[in-house]
C-alpha positions, 0 to 999 in steps of 0.5 A, spaced: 719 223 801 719 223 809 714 229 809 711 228 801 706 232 800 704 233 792 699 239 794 705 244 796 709 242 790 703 245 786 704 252 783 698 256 786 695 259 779 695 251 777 692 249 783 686 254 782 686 252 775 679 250 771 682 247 765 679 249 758 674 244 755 674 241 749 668 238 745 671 231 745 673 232 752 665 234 753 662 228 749 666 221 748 663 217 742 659 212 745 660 206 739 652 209 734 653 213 728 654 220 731 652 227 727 658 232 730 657 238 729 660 241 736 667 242 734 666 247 727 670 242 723 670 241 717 664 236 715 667 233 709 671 225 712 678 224 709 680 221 715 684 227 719 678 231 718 676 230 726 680 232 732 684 226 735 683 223 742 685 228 747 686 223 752 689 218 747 686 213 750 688 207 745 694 209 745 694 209 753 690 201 753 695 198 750 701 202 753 696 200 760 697 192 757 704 192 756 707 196 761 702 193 767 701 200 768 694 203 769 691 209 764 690 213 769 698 213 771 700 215 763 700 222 760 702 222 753 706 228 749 709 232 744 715 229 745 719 227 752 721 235 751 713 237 752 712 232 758 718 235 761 716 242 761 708 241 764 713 238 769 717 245 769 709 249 768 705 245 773 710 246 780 716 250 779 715 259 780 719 261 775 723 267 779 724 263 785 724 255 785 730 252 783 731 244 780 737 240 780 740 236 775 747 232 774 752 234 768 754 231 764 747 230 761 741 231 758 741 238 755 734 240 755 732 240 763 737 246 763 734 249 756 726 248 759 729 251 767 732 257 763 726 258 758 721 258 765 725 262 769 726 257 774 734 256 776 737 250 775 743 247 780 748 243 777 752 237 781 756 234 777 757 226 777 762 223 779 768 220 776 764 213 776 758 218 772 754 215 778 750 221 782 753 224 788 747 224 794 752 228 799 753 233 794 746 233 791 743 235 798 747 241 799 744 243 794 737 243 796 733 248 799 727 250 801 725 252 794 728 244 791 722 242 786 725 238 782 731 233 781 732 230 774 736 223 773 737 220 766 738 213 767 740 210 763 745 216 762 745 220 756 752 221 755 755 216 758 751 211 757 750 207 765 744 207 769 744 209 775 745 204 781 739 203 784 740 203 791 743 211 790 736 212 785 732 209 792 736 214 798 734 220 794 727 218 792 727 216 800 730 223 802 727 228 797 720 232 799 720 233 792 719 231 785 724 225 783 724 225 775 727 219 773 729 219 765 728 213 762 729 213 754 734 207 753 730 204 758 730 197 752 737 198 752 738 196 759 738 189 763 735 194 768 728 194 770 724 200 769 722 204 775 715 204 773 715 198 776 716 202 783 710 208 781 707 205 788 712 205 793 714 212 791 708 218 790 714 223 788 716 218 782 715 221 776 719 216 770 718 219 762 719 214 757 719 215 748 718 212 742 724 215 738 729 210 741 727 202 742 721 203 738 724 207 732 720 213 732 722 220 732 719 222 727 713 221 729 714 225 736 711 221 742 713 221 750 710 219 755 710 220 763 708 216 768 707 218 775 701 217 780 695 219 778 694 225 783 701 227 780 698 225 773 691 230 774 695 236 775 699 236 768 692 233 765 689 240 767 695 244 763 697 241 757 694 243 750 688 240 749 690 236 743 697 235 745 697 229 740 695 229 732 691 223 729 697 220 725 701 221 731 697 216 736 695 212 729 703 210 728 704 208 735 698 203 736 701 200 730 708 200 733 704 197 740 701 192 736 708 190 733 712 188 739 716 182 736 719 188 730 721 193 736 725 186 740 728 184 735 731 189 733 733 192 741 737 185 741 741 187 734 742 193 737 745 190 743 748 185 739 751 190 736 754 194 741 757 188 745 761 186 738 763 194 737 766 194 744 770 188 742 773 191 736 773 198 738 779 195 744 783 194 739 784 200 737 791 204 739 788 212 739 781 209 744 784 209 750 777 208 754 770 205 752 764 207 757 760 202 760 753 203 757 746 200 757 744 205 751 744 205 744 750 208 744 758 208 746 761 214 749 769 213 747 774 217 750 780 218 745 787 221 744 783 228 741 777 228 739 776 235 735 781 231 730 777 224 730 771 227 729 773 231 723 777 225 721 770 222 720 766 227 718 771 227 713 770 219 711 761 221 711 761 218 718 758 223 723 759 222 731 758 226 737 764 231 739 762 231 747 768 234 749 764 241 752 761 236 756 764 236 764 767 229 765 767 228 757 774 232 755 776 228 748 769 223 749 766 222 742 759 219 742 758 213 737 750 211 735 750 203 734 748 204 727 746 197 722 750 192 722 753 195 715 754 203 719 757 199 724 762 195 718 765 200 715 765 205 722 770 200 724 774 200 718 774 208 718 777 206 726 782 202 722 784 205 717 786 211 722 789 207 726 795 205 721 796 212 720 
């Protein structure tokens, strides 16, 4: 970050970019009853009949109120996978510049680096599942955009040390993509927190996990407005739908449903380490501050047919570097979680 400069990140063709306009980018209904016939819609009202808020900007308020983080630091996506790959889009040269993430992880910044063309060096981490900063850095060049750290980590299930997380933010001239989807699951503070003290800080967020909506496919980037402006003038002009941004206010507005049920999930990943300890074939349970466990047991490909066959499916990991004979456990509801244990059990005596 000693030598940040976002205008040498950016593709050229993004730069010199006009973005297109849309008819509710070019007129923002100003409150009075309004005739819209701009946008060849179909006229007759059942409520979706209009196109959404490109800028989501309701959405954006109250995220803005609850998160101390201004709108104009949020961008808002089709998924946490859509936010990640305007990412790719707006500063990697797909043939020539290259990103580095660290196995065992989320598997889709390797899938979005070989859908752009873009080469992804892989470091793995350490046996701690901590990032290695020395390793890290002999592996970035000239033509280094990107370095992709998912804390809490998806599949071991730790966050990242913050004094590592700071020595590569302080280090690096370019992009620090910091994932944070378990964030809620997490005694951790969340390193928007830190979007001042770092221009080259880009943190992503989803509703799918702590809030409880999948289905409705909504991620969110936060980042410095300058870096925000630049993924603004590539993203698809109506990125979220109507029943999407109406589905997360409603969720926004319900906050007490969403905490309470992030401290039973805790809960219950605490009471499930306990039992788990028990068992004979576990032979390691990972620290997490996820909605998940990952557990390291005698063979995992027999476990996880034993499951399956019991109705219970789990992740098998064990493709995974670091993860040989690792299974990965959601933290399901109290009654999952009950006879999740009496399967573990009743394999136990056998």
């Amino acid at each position: 970050m000693r030598n940040f400069d976002l205008n040498t990140l950016v593709r050229p063709n993004v730069a010199g970019l006009k973005p297109y306009s849309s008819a509710r980018d070019e007129f923002k209904t100003q409150g009075a009853e309004m005739i819209f016939l701009d946008a060849n819609e179909n006229p007759n009202d059942n409520g979706l009949n209009r196109y959404p808020d490109p800028q989501q900007a309701k959405v954006k308020e109250k995220l803005s109120e609850i998160k101390n983080v201004a709108p104009s630091n949020i961008l808002l996506g089709n998924g946490s996978d859509e936010v990640l790959d305007l990412i790719f889009r707006a500063f990697c040269e797909p043939g020539r510049d290259n990103i580095i993430s660290l196995p065992p992880t989320y598997g889709m910044y390797k899938v979005l680096a070989d859908i752009n063309d873009i080469e992804n060096r892989e470091v793995l981490l350490n046996h701690d599942f901590e990032p290695d900063v020395t390793a890290i850095f002999e592996q970035v060049s000239s033509r280094t955009k990107i370095i992709f750290l998912c804390s809490p980590n998806n599949p071991s299930g730790n966050s990242f040390e913050e004094n590592i997380i700071e020595a590569i933010l302080k280090r690096f001239d370019g992009l620090v993509v910091i994932d944070e989807a378990y964030i809620d699951f997490s005694e951790k503070d969340s390193w928007i927190n830190r979007l001042e003290d770092f221009p080259n800080l880009i943190v992503t967020q989803t509703f799918s996990k702590a809030f409880g909506k999948a289905g409705i496919r909504l991620g969110v980037l936060y980042a410095s407005g300058e870096i925000i402006s630049v993924l603004n003038k590539i993203k698809p002009p109506y990125n979220v739908n109507q029943l999407t941004q109406n589905e997360s206010l409603e969720t926004l507005f319900d906050l007490d449903k969403i905490k309470s049920q992030v401290a039973d999930i805790k809960s219950e990943r605490m009471l499930l380490v306990k039992q788990l300890l028990e068992v004979n074939f576990v032979s390691k349970i990972y620290r997490s501050d996820a909605n998940f466990l990952l557990l390291e047991v005698d063979d995992a490909n027999k476990r996880y047919d034993q499951f399956l066959a019991k109705g219970i499916v789990l992740r098998n990991r064990s493709s995974q570097p670091l993860c040989e004979n690792c299974l990965r456990i959601t933290i399901g509801t109290k009654e999952e979680n009950k006879k999740l244990i009496e399967v573990f059990k009743e394999l136990d005596n056998e």
